[in-house]
C-alpha positions as a Markdown table, in Angstrom:
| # | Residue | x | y | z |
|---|---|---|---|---|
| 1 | Unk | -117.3 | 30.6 | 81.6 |
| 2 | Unk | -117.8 | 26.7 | 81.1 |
| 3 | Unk | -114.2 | 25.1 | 80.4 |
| 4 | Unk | -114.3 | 21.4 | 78.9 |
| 5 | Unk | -112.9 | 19.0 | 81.3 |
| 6 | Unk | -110.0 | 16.3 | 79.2 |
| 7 | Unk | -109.1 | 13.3 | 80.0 |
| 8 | Unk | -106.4 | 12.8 | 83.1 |
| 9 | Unk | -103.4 | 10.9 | 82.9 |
| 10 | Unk | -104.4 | 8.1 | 85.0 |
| 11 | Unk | -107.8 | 7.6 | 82.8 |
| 12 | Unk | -105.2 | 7.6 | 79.6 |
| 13 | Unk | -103.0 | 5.2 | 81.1 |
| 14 | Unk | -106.3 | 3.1 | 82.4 |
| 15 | Unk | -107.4 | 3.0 | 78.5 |
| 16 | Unk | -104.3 | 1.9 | 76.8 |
| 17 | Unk | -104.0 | -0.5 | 79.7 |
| 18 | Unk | -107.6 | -1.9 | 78.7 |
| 19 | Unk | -106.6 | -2.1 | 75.1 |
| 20 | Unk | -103.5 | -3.4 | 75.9 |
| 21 | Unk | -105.6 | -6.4 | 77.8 |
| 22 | Unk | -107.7 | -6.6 | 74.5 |
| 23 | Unk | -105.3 | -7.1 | 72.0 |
| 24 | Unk | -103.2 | -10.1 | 74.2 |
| 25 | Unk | -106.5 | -11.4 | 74.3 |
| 26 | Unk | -107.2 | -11.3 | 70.7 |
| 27 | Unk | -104.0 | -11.9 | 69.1 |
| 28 | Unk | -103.7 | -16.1 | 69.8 |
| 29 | Unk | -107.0 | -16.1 | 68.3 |
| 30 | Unk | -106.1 | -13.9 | 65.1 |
| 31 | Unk | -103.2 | -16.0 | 64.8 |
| 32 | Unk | -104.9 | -19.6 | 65.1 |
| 33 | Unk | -107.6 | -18.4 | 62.6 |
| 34 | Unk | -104.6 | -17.0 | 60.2 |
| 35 | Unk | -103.6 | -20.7 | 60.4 |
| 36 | Unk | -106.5 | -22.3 | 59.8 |
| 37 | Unk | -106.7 | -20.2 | 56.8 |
| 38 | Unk | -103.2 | -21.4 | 55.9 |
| 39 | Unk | -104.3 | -24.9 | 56.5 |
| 40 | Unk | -107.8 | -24.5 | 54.0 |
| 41 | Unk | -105.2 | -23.3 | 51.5 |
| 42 | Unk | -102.9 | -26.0 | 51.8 |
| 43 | Unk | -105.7 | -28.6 | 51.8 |
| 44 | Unk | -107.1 | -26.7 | 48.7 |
| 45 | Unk | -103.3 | -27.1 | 47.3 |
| 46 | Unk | -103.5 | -31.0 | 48.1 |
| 47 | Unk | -106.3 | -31.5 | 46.3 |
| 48 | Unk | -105.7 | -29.6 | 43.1 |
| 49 | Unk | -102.5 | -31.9 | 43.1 |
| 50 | Unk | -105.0 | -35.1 | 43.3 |
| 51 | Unk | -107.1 | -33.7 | 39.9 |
| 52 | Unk | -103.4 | -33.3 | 38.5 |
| 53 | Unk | -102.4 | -36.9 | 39.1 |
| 54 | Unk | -105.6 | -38.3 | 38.0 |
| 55 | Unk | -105.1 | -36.5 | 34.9 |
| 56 | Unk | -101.6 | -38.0 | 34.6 |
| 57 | Unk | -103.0 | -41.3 | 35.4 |
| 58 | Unk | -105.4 | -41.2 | 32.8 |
| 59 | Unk | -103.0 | -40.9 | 30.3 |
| 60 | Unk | -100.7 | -43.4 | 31.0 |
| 61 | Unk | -102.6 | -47.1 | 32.4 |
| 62 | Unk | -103.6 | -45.9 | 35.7 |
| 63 | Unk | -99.7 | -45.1 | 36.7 |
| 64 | Unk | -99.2 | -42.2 | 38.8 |
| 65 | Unk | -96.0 | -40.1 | 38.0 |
| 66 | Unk | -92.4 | -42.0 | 38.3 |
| 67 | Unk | -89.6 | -41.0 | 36.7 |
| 68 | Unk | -86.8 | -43.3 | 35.2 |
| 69 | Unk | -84.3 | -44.9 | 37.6 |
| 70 | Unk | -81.9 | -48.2 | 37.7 |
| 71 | Unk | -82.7 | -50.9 | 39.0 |
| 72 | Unk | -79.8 | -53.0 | 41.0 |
| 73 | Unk | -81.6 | -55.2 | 42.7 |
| 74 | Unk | -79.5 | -57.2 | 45.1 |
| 75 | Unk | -78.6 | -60.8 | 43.8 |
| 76 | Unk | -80.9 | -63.2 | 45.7 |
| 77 | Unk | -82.7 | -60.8 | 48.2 |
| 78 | Unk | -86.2 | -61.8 | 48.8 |
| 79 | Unk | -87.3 | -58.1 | 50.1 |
| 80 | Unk | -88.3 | -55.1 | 48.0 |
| 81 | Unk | -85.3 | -53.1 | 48.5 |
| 82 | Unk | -84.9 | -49.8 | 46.7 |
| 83 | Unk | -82.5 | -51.3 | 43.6 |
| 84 | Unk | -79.9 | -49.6 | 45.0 |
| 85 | Unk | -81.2 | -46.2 | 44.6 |
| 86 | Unk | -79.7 | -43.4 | 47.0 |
| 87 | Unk | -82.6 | -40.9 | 47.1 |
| 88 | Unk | -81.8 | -39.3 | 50.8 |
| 89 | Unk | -80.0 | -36.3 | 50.0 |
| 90 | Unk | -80.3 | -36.3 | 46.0 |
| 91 | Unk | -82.5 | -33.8 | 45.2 |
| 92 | Unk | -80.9 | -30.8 | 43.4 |
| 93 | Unk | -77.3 | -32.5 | 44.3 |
| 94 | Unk | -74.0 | -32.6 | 42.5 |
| 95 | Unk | -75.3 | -36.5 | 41.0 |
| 96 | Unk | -78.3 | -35.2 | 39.4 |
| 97 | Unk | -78.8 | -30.7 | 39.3 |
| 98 | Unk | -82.0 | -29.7 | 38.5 |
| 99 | Unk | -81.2 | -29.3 | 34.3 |
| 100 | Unk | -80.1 | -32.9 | 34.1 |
| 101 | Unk | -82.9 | -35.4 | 32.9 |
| 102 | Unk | -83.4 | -38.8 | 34.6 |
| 103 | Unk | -83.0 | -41.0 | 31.5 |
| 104 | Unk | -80.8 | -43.7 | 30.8 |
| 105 | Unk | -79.0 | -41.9 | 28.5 |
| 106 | Unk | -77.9 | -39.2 | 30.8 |
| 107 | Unk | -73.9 | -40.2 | 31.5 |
| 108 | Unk | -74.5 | -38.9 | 35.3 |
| 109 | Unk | -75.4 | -42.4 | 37.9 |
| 110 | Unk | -78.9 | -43.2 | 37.7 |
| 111 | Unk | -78.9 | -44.9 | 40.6 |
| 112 | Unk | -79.0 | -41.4 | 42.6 |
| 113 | Unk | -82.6 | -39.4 | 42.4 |
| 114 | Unk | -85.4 | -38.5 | 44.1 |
| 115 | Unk | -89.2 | -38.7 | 44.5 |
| 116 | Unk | -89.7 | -34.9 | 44.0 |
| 117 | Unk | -88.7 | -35.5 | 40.1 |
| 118 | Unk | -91.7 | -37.8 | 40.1 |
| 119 | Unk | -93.7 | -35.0 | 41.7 |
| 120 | Unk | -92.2 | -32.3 | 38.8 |
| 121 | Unk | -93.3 | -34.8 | 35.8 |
| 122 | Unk | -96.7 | -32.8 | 36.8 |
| 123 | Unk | -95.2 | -29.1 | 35.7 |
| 124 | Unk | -93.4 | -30.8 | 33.0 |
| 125 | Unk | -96.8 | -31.9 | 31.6 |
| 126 | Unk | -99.1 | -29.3 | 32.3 |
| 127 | Unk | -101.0 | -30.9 | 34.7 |
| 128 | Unk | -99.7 | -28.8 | 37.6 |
| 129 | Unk | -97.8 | -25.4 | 38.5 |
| 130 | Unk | -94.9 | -25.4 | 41.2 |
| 131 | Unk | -97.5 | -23.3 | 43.5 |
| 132 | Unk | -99.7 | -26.2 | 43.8 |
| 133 | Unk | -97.2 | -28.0 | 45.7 |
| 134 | Unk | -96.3 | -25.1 | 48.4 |
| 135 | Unk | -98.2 | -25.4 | 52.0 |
| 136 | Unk | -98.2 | -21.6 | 53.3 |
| 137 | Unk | -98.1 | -22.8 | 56.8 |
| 138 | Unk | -94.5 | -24.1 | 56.0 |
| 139 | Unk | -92.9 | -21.1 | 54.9 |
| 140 | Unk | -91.7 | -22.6 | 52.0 |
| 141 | Unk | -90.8 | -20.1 | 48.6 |
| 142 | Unk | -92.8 | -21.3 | 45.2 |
| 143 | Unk | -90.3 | -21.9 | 42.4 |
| 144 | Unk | -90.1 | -19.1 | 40.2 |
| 145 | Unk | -88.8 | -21.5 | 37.6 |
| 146 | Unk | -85.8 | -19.9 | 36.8 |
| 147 | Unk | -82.6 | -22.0 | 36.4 |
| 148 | Unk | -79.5 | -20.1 | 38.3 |
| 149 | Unk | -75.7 | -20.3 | 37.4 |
| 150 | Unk | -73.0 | -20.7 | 40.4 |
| 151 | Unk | -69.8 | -20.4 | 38.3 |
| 152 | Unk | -68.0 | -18.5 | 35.1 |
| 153 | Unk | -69.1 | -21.2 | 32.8 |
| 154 | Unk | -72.8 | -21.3 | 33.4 |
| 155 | Unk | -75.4 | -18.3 | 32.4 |
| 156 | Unk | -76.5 | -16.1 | 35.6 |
| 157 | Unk | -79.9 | -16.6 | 35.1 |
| 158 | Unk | -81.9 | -17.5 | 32.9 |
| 159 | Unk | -85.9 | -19.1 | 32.4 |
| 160 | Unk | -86.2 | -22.9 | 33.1 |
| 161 | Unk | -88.2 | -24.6 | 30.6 |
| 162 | Unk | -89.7 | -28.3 | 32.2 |
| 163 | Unk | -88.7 | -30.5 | 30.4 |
| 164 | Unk | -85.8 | -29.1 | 28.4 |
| 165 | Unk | -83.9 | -27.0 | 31.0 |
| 166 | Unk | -85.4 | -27.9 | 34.2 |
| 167 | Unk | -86.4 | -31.4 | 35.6 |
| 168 | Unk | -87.0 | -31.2 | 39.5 |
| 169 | Unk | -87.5 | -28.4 | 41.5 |
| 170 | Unk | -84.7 | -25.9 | 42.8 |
| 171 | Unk | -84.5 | -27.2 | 46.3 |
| 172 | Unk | -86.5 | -28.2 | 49.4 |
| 173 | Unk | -86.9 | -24.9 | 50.4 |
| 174 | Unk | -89.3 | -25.1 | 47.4 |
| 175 | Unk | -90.9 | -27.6 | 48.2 |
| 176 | Unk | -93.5 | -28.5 | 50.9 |
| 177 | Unk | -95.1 | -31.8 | 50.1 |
| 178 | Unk | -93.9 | -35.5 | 49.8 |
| 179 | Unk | -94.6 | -38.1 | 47.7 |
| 180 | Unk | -95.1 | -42.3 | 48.1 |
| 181 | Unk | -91.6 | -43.8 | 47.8 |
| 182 | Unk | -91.7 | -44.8 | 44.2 |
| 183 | Unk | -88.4 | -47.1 | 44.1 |
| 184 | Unk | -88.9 | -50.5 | 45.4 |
| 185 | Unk | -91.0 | -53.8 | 44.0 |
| 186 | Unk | -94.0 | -52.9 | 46.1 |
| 187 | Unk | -96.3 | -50.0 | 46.6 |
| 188 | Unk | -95.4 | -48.2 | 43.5 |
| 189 | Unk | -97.9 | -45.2 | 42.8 |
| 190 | Unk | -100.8 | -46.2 | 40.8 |
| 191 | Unk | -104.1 | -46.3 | 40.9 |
| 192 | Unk | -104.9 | -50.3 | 41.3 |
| 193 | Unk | -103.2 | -49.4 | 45.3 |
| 194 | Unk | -105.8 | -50.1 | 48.0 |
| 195 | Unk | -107.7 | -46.4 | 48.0 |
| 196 | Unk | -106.8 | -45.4 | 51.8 |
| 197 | Unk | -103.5 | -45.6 | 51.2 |
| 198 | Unk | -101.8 | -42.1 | 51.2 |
| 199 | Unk | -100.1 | -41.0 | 47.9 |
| 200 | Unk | -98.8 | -37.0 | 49.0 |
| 201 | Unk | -98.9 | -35.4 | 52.4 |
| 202 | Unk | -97.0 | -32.5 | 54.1 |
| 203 | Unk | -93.5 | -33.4 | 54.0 |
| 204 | Unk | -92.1 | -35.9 | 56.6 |
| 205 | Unk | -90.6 | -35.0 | 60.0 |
| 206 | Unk | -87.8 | -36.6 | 60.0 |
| 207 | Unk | -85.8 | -34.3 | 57.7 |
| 208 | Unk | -84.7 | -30.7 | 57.8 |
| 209 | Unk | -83.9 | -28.3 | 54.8 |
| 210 | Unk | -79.8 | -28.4 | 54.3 |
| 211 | Unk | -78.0 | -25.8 | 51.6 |
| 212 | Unk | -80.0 | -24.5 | 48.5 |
| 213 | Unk | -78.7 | -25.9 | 44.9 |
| 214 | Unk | -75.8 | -25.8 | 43.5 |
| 215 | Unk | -73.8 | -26.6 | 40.5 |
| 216 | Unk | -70.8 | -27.3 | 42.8 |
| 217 | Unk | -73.0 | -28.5 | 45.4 |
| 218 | Unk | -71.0 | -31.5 | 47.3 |
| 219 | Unk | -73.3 | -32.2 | 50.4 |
| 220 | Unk | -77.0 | -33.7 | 50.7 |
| 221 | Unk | -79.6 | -31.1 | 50.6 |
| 222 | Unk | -81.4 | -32.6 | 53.3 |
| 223 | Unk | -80.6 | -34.2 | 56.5 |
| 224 | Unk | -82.0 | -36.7 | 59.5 |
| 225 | Unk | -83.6 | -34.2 | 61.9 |
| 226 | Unk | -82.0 | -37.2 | 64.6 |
| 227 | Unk | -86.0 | -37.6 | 65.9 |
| 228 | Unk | -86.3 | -41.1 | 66.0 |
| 229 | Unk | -89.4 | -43.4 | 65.6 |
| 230 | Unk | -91.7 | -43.3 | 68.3 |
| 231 | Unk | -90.6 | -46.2 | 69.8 |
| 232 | Unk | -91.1 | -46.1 | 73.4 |
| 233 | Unk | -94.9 | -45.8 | 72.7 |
| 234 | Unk | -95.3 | -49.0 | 73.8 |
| 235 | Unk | -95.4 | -52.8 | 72.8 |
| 236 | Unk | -98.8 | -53.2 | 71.4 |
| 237 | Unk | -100.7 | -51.7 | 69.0 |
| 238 | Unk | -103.4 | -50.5 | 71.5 |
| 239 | Unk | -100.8 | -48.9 | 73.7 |
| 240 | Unk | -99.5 | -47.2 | 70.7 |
| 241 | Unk | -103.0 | -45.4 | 69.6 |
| 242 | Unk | -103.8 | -44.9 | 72.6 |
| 243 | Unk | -101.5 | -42.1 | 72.4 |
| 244 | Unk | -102.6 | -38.5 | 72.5 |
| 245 | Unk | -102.3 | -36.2 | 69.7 |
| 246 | Unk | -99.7 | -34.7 | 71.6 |
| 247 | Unk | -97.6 | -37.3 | 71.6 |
| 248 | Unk | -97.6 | -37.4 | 67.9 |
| 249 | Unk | -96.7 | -34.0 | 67.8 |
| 250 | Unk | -92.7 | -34.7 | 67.0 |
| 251 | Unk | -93.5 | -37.3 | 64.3 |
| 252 | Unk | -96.1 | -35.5 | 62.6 |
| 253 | Unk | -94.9 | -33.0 | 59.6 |
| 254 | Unk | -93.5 | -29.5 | 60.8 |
| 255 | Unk | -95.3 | -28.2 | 58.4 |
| 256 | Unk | -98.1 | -27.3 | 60.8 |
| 257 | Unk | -96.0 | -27.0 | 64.4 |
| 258 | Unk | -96.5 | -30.8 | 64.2 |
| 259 | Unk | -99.8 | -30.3 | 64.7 |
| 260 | Unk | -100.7 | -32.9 | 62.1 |
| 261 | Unk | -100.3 | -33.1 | 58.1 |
| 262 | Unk | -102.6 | -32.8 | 55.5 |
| 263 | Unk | -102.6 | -35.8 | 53.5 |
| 264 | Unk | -104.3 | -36.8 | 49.9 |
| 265 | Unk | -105.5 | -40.4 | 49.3 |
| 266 | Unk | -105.2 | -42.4 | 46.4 |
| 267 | Unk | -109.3 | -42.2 | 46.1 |
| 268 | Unk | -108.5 | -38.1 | 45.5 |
| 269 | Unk | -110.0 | -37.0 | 48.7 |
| 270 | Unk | -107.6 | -34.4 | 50.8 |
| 271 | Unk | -107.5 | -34.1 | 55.0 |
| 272 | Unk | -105.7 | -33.0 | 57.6 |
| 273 | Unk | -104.8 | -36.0 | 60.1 |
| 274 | Unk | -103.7 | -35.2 | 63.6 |
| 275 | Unk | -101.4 | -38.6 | 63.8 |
| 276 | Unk | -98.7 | -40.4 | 61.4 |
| 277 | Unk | -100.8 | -43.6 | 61.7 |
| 278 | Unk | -102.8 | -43.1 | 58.5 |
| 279 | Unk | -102.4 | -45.5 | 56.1 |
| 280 | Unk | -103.8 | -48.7 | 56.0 |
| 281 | Unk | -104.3 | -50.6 | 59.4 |
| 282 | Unk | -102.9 | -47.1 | 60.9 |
| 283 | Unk | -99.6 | -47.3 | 59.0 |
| 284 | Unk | -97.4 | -44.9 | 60.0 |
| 285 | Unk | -97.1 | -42.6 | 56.4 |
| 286 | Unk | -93.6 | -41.1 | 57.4 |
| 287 | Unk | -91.6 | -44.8 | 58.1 |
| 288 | Unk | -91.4 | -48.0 | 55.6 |
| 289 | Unk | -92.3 | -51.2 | 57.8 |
| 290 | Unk | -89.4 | -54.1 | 58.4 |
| 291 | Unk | -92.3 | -56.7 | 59.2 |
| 292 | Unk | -94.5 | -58.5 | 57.1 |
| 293 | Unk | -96.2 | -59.7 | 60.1 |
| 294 | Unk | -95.8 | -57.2 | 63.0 |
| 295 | Unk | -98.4 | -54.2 | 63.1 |
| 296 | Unk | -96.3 | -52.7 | 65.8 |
| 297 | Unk | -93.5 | -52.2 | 63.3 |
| 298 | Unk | -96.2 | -50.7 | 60.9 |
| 299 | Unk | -96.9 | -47.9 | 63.1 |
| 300 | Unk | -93.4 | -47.5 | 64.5 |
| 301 | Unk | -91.3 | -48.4 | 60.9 |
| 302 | Unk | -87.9 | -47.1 | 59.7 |
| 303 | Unk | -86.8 | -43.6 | 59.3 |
| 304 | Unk | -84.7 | -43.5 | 55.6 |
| 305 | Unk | -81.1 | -43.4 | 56.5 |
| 306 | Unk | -79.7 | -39.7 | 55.5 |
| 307 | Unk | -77.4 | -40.5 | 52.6 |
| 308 | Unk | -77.4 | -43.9 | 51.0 |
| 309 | Unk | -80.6 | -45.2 | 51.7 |
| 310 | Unk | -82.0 | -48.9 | 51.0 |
| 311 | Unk | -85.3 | -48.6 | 52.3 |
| 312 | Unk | -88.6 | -49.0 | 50.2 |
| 313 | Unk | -92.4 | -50.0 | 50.8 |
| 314 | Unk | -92.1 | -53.4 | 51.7 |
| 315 | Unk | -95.6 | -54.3 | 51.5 |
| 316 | Unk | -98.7 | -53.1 | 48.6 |
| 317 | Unk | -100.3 | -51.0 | 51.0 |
| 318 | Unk | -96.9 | -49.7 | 53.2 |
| 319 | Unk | -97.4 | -46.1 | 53.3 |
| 320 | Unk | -93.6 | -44.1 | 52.8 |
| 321 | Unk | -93.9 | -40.5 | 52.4 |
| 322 | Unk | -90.4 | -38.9 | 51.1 |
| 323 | Unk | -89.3 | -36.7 | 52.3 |
């Protein structure tokens, strides 16, 4: 009588110990194409922005989205600063929550707001939805649009309506992209800015996600990550880009492990940069320059102070992604 031989223990062990090998083999590659993927998306997600601000641009002169602020221009300063504007911090704060509009009739300062209002006057008119402006390599939530009570006096929950209920988004963690600095004299979105300069990119380095929004909310929403500039680079601008892409790792976005960003260009075309030092004359995109004259200080800049900032473009084609 013929008996059928099985497999032995050690042959068992020997296969999952082969498989085993297989899968730590395969799983960084899984994972890198899963965020490559991510990345296609998020570029796809850049660009569907760009249609959206040409469309707004159309209709109004060639400007790209900016919503209302107050100018205080220091008496007898020659540089662009910000008006006084303290954006760092601002966005769904205790100074301006997400239901109060940016107008100048609004009895709340108007000297305290932020660049992602600008970025919401797209789902206010149509032109965009809040899922546009989510990278999936960041992790970030898409705004359900719903506005949220924190106290006895305010409605649980209840559907936010831009434009009426709801004028910026519910909080960073809601948001993955940032937008060019629009307070300042110079470098204010539009379409008449040289076309290489960067308008939106994944959202800068140099800033972490703080508390969600709050009616009561008493702290900034965001905070200096404490990674400064990349100043020990060197002393000339060859020195600088001669950098590797692993260098720029710490001041590229997070959104990617700092692998780079994907930025849009005012001429509407999206890509994903491995370095900072992609605006004009490799501007650094995350950092306003303090030199008219020094390229050094363009690819190196300032980092916006964490809560009352006075830092704006200080040129037409200084790149200043925030945040």
């Amino acid at each position: 009588m013929n008996r059928r031989k099985g497999f032995t223990l050690i042959e068992l062990l020997v296969v999952v110990a082969i498989i085993a090998l297989l899968i730590s083999i395969l799983l960084p590659s899984l994972s890198r194409a899963r965020e490559l993927a991510k990345r296609t998306v998020c570029g796809s997600n850049m660009s569907g922005v760009g249609k959206a601000l040409m469309i707004y641009a159309n209709d109004n002169v060639e400007w790209l989205p900016n919503h209302f602020y107050q100018t205080t221009f220091p008496t007898g300063n020659p540089l662009p600063m910000t008006g006084g504007v303290q954006y760092v911090g601002q966005m769904g704060s205790v100074n301006y929550s997400i239901n109060q509009p940016t107008t100048s009739t609004v009895p709340a300062s108007t000297n305290r707001s932020h660049p992602s209002r600008s970025m919401f006057l797209l789902v206010i008119g149509g032109q965009s939805t809040t899922g546009s402006f989510i990278c999936p390599s960041a992790g970030d939530q898409e705004d359900d649009l719903r506005n949220r009570g924190t106290d006895a006096s305010t409605p649980p929950e209840s559907a936010a309506q831009p434009g009426r209920n709801r004028f910026d988004f519910r909080g960073y963690p809601y948001l993955s992209y940032g937008y060019q600095n629009p307070y300042g004299r110079r470098a204010k979105p539009n379409l008449k800015l040289d076309p290489r300069m960067p308008i939106n990119a994944d959202k800068s380095p140099y800033f972490t996600t703080g508390n969600q929004h709050a009616a009561s909310f008493t702290t900034p929403d965001i905070r200096a990550v404490g990674v400064n500039p990349p100043a020990t680079f060197g002393t000339t601008v060859a020195e600088i880009l001669k950098r590797s892409n692993d260098d720029w790792r710490p001041y590229n976005s997070q959104n990617h492990n700092g692998e780079g960003q994907t930025i849009l260009f005012i001429d509407g075309h999206a890509d994903f940069k491995r370095r900072a030092v992609e605006g004009v004359s490799n501007d650094n995109i995350y950092t306003a320059m303090n030199s008219y004259t020094d390229q050094v200080q363009s690819l190196i800049g300032v980092v916006p102070n964490a809560t009352a900032d006075t830092h704006a473009p200080l040129t037409q084609t200084d790149s200043f992604i925030v945040p």
